[in-house]
C-alpha distance (Angstrom), angle and dihedral (degrees) to the residues before:
residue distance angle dihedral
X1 . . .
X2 3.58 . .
X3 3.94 130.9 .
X4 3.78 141.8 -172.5
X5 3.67 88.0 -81.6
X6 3.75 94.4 66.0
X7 4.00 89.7 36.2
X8 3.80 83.4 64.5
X9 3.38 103.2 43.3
X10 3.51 117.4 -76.0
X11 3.90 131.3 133.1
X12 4.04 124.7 -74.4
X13 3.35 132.1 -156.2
X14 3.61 120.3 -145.1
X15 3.67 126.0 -164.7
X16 3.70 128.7 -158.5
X17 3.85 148.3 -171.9
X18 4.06 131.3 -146.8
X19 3.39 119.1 -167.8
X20 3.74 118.2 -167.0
X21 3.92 104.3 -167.6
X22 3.37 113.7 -148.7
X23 3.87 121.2 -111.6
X24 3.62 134.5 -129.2
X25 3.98 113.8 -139.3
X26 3.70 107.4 -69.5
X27 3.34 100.8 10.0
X28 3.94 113.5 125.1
X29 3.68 126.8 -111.6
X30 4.13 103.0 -122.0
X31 3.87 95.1 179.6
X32 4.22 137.5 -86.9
X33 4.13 112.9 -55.4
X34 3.64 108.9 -125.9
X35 3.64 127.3 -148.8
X36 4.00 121.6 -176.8
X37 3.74 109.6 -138.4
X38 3.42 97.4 -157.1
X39 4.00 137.4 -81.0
X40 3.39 121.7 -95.7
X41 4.26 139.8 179.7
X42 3.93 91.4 -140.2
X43 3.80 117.9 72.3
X44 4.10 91.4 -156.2
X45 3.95 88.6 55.5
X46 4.11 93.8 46.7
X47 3.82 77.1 53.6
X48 3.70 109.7 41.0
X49 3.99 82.4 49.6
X50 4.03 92.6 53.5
X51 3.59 93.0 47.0
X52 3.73 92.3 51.0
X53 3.55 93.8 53.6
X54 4.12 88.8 45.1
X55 3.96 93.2 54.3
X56 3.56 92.5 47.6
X57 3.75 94.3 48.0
X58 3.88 84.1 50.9
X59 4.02 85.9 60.8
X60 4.08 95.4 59.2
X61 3.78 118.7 86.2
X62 3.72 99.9 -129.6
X63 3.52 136.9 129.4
X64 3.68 92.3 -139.7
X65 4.25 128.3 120.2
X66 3.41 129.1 -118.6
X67 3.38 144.4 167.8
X68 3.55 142.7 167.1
X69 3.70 150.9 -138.7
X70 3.52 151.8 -163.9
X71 3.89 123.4 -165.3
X72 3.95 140.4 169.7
X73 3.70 96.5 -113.7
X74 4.04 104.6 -95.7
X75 3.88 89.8 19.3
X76 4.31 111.1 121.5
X77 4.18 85.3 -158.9
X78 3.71 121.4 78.5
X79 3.69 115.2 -132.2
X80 3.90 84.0 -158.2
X81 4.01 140.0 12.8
X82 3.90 133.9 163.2
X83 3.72 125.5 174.7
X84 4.02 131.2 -149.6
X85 3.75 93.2 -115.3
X86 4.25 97.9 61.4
X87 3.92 130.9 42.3
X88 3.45 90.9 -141.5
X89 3.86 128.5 99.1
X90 3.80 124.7 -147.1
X91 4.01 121.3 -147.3
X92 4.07 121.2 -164.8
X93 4.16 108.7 -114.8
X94 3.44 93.2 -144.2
X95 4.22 93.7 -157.7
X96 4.12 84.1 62.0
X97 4.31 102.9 27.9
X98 3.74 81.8 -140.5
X99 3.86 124.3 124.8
X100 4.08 113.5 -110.5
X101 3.74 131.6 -179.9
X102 3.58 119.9 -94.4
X103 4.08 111.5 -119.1
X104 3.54 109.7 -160.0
């Protein structure tokens, strides 16, 4: 969700699924499915929106992968990520670049 701040110039924050599906035997790996979650000029709401989509992934019974992310648009580090496998959610620590658990 996008206002006049990002029309004139101002950060976004994109958030993003991967979905690994999972593979019977022989069946050939053709690559994560990606699905954009949406843009958005607040950090918290990129995030909120990512975790809701994480939690309710967590609900399905499915042997399936996923993981996701949220960016500044044109940034290569995520500011957030979680996968389906852990409960725990990772934050960037921007004075390192490296990946840290979130403490709530």
């Amino acid at each position: 969700m996008t206002d006049d701040r990002a029309a004139a110039g101002g950060s976004l924050f994109v958030a993003t699924q991967f979905v690994e599906p999972a593979l019977a035997p022989g069946q050939r790996f053709e690559g994560a499915k990606e699905t954009d979650l949406g843009s958005f000029v607040s950090e918290t709401e990129a995030i909120a929106v990512a975790r809701a989509a994480w939690l309710e992934f967590q609900k399905r019974d499915t042997r399936d992968v996923a993981w996701w992310l949220v960016k500044a648009d044109g940034e290569e580090l995520a500011r957030w990520i979680a996968d389906s496998r852990s409960p725990v959610e990772r934050v960037l620590d921007l004075t390192t670049n490296e990946l840290v658990e979130l403490r709530p």
